[in-house]
N, C-alpha and C positions, 0 to 999 in steps of 0.2 A: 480570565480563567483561573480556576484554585485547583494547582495542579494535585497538592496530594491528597484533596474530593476526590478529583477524578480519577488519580491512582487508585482509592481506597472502592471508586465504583469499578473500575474495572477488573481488581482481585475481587470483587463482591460477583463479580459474571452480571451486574447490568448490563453493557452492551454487549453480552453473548447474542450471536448470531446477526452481526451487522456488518455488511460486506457492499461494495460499492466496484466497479471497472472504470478504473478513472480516463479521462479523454488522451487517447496515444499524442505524442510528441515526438518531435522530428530530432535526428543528431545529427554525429558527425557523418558528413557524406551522405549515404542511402539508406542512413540504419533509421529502423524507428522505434520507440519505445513506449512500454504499455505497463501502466502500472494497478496491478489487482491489490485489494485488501479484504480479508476476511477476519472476523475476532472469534477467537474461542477460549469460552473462561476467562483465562487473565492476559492472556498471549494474540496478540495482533501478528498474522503470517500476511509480508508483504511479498507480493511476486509482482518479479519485474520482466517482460519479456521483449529482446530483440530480435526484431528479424530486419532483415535486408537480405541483400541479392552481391554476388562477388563474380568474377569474371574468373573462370576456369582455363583459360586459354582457348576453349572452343564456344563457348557459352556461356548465360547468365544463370547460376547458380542461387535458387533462394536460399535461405539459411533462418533460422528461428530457437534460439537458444532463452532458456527462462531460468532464474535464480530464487530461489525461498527465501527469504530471513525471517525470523520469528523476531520478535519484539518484545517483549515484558519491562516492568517496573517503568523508570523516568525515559527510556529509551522509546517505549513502549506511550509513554503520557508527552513527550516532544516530535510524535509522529501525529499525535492528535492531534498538537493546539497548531504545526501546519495544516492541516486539514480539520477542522473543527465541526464541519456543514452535519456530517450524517451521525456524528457523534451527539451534538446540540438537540437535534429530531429526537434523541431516547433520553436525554438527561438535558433539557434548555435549564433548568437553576445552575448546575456547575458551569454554564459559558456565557 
């Protein structure tokens, strides 16, 4: 992979509008974690969502809390070349 190609395609807005729900993974204890991506223009917004269940003293408690990060430049091009799959689909010469 040539990463500053594919910095330069994704300040270009080639992969605008490319977004995937990647498969949930299990953590610590009962929590689970679900990781989204969607690109817009040059910015990759990654959300990550935990939920699990906690014990209130009378009952099981679900819980579901989600966090944004936005991504750009090489921070933004080293979330790609981990996950390269649906990136490849719009631009297979840069991988």
């Amino acid at each position: 992979m040539d990463a500053s190609r594919v910095l330069e395609a994704l300040q270009a807005g080639e992969f605008d509008g490319v977004s995937h729900t990647y498969q949930p993974y299990d953590g610590y204890g009962n929590q689970t974690h679900q990781v989204a991506m969607s690109v817009s223009g040059g910015t990759i917004e990654v959300s990550k969502t935990t939920s699990g269940k906690f014990f209130d003293g009378k009952e099981n408690t679900p819980y579901s809390e989600t966090t944004t990060d936005p991504l750009t430049g090489m921070d933004a091009v080293n979330f790609i070349a981990q996950r390269p799959y649906y990136f490849a689909q719009v631009r297979p010469d840069l991988f």
